[in-house]
DRENPA-3360 file (N, C-alpha, C; in nm, 2 decimals, always signed):
BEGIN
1 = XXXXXXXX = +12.48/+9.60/+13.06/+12.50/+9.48/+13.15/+12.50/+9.53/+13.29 ~ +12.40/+9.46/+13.36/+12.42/+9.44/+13.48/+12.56/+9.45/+13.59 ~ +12.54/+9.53/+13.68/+12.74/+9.50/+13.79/+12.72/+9.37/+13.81 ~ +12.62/+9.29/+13.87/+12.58/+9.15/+13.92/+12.64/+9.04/+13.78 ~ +12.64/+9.06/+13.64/+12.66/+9.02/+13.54/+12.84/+9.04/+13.54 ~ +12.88/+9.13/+13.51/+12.98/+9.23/+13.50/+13.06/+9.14/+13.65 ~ +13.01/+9.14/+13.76/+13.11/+9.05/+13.84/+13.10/+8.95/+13.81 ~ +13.02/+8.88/+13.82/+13.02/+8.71/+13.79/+13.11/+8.68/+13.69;
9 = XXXXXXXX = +13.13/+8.78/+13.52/+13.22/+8.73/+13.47/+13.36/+8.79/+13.50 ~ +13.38/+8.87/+13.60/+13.56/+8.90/+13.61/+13.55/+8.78/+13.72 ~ +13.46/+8.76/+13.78/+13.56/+8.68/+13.87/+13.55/+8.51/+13.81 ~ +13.48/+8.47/+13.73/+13.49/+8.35/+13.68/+13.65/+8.34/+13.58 ~ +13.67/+8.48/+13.52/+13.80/+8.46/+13.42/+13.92/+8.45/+13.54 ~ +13.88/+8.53/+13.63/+13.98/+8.52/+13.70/+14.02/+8.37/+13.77 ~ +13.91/+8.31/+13.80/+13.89/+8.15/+13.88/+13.97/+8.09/+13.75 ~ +13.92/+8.10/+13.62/+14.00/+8.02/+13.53/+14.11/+8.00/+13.51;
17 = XXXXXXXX = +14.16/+8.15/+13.52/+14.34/+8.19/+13.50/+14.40/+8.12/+13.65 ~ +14.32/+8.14/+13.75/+14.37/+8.07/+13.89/+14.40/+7.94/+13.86 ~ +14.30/+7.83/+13.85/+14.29/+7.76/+13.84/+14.40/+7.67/+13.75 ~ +14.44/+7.73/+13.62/+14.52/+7.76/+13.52/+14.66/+7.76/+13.55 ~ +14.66/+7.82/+13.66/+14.76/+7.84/+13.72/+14.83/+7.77/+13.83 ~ +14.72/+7.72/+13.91/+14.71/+7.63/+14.03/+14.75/+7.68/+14.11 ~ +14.68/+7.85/+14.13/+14.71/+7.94/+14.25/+14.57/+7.97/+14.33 ~ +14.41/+7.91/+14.32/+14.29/+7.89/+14.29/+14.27/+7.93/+14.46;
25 = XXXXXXXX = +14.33/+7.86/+14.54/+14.33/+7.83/+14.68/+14.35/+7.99/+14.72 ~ +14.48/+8.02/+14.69/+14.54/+8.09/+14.73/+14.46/+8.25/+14.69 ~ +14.40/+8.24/+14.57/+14.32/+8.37/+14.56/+14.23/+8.36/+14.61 ~ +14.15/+8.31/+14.61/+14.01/+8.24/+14.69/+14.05/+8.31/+14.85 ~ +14.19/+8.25/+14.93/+14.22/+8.35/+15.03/+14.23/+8.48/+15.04 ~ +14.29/+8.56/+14.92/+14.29/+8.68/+14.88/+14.15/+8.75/+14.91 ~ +14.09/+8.64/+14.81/+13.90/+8.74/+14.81/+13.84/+8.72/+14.89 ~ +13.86/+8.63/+15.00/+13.78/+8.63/+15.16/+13.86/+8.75/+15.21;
33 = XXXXXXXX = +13.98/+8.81/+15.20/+14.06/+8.90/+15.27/+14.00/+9.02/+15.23 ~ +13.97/+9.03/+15.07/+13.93/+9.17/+15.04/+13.80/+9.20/+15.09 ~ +13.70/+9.12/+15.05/+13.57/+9.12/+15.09/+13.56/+9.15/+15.25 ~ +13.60/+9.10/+15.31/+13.61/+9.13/+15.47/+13.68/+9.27/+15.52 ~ +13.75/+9.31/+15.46/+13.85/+9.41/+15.40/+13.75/+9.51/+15.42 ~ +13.69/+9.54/+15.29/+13.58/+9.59/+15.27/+13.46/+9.65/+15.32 ~ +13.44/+9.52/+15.37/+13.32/+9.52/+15.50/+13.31/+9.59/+15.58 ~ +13.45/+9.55/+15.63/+13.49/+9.65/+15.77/+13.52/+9.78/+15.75;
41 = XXXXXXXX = +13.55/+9.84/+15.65/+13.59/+9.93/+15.63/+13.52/+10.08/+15.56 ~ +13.43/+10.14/+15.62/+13.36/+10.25/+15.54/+13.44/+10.35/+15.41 ~ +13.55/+10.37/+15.51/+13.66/+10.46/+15.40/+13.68/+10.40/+15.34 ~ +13.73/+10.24/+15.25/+13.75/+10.17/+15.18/+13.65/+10.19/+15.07 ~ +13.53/+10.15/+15.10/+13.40/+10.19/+15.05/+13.37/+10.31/+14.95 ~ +13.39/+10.38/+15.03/+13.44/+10.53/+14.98/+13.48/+10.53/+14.86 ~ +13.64/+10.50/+14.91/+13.70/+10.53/+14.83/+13.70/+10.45/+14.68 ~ +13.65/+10.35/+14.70/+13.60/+10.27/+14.58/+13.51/+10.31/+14.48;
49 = XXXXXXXX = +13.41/+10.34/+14.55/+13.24/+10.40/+14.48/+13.32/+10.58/+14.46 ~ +13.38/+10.60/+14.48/+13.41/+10.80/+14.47/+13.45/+10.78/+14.33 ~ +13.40/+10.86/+14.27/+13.42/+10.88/+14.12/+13.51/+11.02/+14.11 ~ +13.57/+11.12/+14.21/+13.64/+11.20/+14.24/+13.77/+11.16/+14.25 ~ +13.79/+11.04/+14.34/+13.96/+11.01/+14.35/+13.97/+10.94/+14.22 ~ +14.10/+10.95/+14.18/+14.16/+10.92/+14.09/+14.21/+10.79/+14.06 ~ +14.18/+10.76/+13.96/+14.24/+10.53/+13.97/+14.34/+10.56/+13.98 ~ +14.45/+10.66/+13.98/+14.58/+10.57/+14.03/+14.61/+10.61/+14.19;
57 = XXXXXXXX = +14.51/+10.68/+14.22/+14.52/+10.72/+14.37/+14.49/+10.54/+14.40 ~ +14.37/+10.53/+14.39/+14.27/+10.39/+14.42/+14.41/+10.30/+14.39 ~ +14.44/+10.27/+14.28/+14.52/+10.19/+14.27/+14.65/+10.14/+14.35 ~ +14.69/+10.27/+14.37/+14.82/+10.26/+14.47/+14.77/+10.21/+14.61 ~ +14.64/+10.26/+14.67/+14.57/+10.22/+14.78/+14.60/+10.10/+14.81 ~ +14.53/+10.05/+14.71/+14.45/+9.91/+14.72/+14.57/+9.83/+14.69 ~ +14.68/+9.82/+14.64/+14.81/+9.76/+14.60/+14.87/+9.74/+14.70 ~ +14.84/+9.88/+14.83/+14.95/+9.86/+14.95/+14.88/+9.79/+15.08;
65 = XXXXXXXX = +14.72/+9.84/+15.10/+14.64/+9.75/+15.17/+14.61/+9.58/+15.13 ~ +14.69/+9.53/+15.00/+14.64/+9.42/+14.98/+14.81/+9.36/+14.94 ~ +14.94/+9.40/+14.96/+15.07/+9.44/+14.89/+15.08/+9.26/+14.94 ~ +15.04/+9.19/+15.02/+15.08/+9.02/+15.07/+14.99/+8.94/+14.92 ~ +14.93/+9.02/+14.86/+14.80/+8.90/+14.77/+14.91/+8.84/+14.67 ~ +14.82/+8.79/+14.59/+14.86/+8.68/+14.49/+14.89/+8.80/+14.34 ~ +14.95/+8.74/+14.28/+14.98/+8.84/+14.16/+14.85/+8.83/+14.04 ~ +14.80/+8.72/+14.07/+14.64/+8.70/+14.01/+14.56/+8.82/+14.08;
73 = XXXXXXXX = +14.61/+8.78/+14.18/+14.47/+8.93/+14.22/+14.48/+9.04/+14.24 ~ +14.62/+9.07/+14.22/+14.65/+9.22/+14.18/+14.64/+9.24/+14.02 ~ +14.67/+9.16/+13.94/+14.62/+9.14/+13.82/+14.47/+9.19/+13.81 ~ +14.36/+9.14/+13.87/+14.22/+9.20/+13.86/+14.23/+9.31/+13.92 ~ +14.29/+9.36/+14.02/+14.25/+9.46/+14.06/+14.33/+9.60/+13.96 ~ +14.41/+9.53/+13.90/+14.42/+9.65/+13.81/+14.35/+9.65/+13.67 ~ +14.30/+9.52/+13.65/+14.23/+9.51/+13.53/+14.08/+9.60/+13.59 ~ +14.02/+9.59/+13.71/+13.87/+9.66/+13.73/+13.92/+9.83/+13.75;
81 = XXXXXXXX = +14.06/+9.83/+13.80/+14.08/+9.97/+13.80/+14.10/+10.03/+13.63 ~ +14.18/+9.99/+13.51/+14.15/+10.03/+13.42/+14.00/+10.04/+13.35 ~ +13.93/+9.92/+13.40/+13.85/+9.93/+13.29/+13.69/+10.02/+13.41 ~ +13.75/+10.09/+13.49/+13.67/+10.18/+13.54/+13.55/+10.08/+13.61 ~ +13.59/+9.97/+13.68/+13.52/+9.88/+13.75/+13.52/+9.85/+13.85 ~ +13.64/+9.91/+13.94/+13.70/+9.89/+14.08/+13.56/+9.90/+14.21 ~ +13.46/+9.98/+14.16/+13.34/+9.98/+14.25/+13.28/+9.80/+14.31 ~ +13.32/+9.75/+14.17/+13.26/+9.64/+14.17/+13.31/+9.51/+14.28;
89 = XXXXXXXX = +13.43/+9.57/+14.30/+13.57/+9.48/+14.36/+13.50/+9.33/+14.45 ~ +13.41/+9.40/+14.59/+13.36/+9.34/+14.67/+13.25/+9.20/+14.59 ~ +13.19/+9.27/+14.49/+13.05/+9.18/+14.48/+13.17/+9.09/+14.35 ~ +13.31/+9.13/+14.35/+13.39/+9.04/+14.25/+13.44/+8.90/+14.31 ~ +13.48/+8.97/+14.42/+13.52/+8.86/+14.54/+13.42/+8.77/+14.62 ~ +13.34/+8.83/+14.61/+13.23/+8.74/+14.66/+13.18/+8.64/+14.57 ~ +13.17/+8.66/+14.42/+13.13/+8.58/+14.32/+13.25/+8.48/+14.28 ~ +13.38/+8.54/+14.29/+13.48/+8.46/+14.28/+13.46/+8.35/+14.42;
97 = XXXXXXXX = +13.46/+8.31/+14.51/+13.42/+8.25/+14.61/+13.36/+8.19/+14.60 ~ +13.22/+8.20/+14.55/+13.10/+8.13/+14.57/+13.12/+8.03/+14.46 ~ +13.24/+8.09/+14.33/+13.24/+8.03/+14.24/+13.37/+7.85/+14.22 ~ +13.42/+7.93/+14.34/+13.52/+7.83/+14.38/+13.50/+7.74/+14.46 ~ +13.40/+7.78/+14.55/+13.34/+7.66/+14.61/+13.26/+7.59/+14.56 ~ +13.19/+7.61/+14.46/+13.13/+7.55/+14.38/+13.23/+7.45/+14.32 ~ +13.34/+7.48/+14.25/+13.43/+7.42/+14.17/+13.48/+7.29/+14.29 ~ +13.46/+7.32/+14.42/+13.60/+7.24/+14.53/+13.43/+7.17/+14.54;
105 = XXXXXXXX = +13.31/+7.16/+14.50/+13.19/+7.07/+14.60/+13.14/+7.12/+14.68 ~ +13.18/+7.21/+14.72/+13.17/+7.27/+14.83/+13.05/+7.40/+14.82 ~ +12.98/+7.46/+14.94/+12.89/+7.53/+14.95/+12.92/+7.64/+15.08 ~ +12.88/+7.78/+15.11/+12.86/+7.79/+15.25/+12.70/+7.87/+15.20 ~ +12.67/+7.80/+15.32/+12.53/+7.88/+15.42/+12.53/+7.98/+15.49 ~ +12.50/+8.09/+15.45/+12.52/+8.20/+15.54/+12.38/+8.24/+15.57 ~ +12.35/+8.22/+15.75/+12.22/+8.23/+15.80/+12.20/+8.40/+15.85 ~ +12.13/+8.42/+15.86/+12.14/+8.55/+15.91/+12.06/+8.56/+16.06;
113 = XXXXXXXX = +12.09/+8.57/+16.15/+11.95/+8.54/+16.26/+11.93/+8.65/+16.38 ~ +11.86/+8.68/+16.43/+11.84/+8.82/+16.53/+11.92/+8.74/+16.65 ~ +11.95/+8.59/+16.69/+11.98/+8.58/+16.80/+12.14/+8.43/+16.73 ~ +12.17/+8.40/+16.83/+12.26/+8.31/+16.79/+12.21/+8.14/+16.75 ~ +12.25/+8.07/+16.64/+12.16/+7.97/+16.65/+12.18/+7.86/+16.79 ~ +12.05/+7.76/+16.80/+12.16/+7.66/+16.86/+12.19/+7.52/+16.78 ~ +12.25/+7.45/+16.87/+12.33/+7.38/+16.79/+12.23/+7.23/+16.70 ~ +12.12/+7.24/+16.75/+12.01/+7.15/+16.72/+11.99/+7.19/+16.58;
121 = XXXXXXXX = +11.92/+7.36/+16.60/+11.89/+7.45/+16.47/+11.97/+7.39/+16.36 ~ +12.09/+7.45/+16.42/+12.24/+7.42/+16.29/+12.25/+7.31/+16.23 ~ +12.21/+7.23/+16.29/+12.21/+7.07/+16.24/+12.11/+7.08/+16.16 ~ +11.99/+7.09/+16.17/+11.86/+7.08/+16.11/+11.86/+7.18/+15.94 ~ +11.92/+7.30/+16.00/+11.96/+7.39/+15.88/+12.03/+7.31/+15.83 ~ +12.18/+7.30/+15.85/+12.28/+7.20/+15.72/+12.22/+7.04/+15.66 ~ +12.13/+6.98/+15.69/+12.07/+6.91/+15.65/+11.98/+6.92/+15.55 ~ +11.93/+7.01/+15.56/+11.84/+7.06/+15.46/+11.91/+7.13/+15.36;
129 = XXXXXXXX = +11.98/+7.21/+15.41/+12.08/+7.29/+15.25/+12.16/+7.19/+15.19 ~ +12.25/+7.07/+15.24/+12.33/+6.96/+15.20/+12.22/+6.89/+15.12 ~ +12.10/+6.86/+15.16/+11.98/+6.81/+15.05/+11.97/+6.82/+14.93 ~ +11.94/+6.98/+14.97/+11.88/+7.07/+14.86/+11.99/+7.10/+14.75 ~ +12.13/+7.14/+14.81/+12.24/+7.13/+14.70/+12.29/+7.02/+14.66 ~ +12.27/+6.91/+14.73/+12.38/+6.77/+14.69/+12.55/+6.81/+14.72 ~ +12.56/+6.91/+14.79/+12.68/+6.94/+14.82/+12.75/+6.94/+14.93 ~ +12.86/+6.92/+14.99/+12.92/+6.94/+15.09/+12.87/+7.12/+15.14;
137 = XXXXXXXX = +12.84/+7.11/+15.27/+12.78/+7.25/+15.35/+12.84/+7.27/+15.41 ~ +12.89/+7.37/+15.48/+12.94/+7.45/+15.64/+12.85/+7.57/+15.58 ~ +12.80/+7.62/+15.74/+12.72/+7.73/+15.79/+12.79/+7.83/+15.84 ~ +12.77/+7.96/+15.82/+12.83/+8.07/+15.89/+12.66/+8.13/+15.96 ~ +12.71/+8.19/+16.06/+12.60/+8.24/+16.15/+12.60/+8.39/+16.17 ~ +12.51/+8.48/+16.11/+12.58/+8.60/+16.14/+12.44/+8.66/+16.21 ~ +12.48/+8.73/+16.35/+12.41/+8.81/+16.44/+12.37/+8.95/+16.35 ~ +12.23/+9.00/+16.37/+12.19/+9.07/+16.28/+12.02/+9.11/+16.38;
145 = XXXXXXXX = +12.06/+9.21/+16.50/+11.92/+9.24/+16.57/+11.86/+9.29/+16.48 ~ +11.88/+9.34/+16.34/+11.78/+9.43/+16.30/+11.66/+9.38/+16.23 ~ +11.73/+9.24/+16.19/+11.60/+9.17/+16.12/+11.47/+9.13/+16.24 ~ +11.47/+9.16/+16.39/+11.39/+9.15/+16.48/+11.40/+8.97/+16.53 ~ +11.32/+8.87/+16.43/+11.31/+8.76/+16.46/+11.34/+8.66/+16.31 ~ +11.31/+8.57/+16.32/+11.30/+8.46/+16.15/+11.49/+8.51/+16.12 ~ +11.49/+8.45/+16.02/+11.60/+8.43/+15.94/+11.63/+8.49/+15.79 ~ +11.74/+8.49/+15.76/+11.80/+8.51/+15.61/+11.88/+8.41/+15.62;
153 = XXXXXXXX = +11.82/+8.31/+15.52/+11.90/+8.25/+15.46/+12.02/+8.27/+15.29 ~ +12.14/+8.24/+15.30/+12.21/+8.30/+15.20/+12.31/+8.14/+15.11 ~ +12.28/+8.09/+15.00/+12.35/+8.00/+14.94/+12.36/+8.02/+14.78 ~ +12.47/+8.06/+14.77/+12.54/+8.06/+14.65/+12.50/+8.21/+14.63 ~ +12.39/+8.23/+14.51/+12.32/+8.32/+14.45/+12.17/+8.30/+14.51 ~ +12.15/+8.22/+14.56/+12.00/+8.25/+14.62/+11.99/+8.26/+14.77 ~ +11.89/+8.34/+14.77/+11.85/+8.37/+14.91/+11.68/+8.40/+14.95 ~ +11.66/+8.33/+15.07/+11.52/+8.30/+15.14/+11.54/+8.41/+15.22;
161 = XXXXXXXX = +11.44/+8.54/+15.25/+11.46/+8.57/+15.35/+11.29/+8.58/+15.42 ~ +11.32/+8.51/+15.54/+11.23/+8.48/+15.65/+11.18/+8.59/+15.76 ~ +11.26/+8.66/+15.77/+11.27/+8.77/+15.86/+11.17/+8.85/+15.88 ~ +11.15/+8.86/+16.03/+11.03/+8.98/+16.05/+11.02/+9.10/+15.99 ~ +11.16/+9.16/+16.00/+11.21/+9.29/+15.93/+11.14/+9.29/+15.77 ~ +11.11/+9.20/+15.72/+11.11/+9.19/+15.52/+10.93/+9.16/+15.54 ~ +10.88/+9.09/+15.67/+10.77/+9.09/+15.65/+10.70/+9.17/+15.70 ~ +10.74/+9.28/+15.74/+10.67/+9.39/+15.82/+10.73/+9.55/+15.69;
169 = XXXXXXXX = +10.82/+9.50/+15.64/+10.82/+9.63/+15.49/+10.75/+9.58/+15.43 ~ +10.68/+9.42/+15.38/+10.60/+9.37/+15.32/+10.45/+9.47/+15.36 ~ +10.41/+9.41/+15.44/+10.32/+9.48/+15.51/+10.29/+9.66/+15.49 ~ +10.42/+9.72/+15.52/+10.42/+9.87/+15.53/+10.37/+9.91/+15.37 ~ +10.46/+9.84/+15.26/+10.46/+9.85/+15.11/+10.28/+9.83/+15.10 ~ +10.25/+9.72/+15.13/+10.05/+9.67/+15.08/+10.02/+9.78/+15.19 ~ +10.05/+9.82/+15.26/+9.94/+9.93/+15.30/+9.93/+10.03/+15.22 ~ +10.09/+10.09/+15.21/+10.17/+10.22/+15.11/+10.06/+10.19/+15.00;
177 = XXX = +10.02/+10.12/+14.92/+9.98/+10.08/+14.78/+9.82/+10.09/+14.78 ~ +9.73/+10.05/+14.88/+9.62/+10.01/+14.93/+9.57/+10.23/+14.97 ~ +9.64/+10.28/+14.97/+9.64/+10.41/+14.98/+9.55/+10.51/+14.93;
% end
């Protein structure tokens, strides 16, 4: 099984037992916390993916940098740390999210763009993604020079990417091949 597989179902059991619980919101805050957590954090990273430190090193970690969350999501996090899954943690929290917004109607758009959008753009973007999903939209904008110009688009599980950056490895790859 796939990790992409393998997340989608820890974080759907977990949305269930949330839900179940009617603490759904409240973890949903948790897994924006970790994920961003995360993000920011290279050592975090580390110490996740290191197959050298020890799960109860990891464990204790992650219990005291997360020691405010909900007892659901220290519940997963020790369920991914026994079952030797803890790597997965971030792409768990992210699927738990995407999966709860789905549950609330709800959607986000995550644009990716070399410059900032404007507010014309933004409109024009949420229109089209609120279309295309039948769902309630909000956009997140994230600055990203590396893609050069064009866009990445990000909703749910799928993603458009527009970007000069992806059409110019396009390019490098059909030459690489043409060889």
């Amino acid at each position: 099984m796939n990790q992409n597989r393998a997340a989608i179902r820890y974080a759907k059991a977990t949305l269930d037992f949330a839900v179940e619980k009617k603490a759904a919101e409240a973890v949903e805050k948790d897994m924006r916390e970790i994920a961003a957590t995360i993000s920011d954090s290279a050592e975090l990273q580390n110490l996740l993916e290191s197959p050298i430190i020890k799960s109860e090193v990891k464990k204790n970690s992650l219990l005291e940098i997360f020691k405010g969350a909900n007892e659901i999501t220290k519940g997963l996090l020790q369920t991914l740390i026994g079952n030797k899954r803890i790597a997965m943690l971030q792409e768990v929290a992210f699927k738990y999210i995407i999966l709860h917004e789905k549950l609330k109607g709800e959607e986000v758009a995550y644009v990716t763009t070399a410059f900032p959008l404007t507010a014309e753009l933004e409109k024009k973007i949420l229109d089209t993604v609120t279309k295309a999903t039948g769902n309630k939209v909000t956009l997140e904008n994230k600055i990203d020079e590396s893609i050069i110009g064009g866009f990445v688009l990000r909703v749910g599980d799928t993603q458009y990417d527009a970007s000069i950056a992806n059409k110019l490895n396009g390019l490098k790859r059909e030459f690489t091949n043409s060889l």
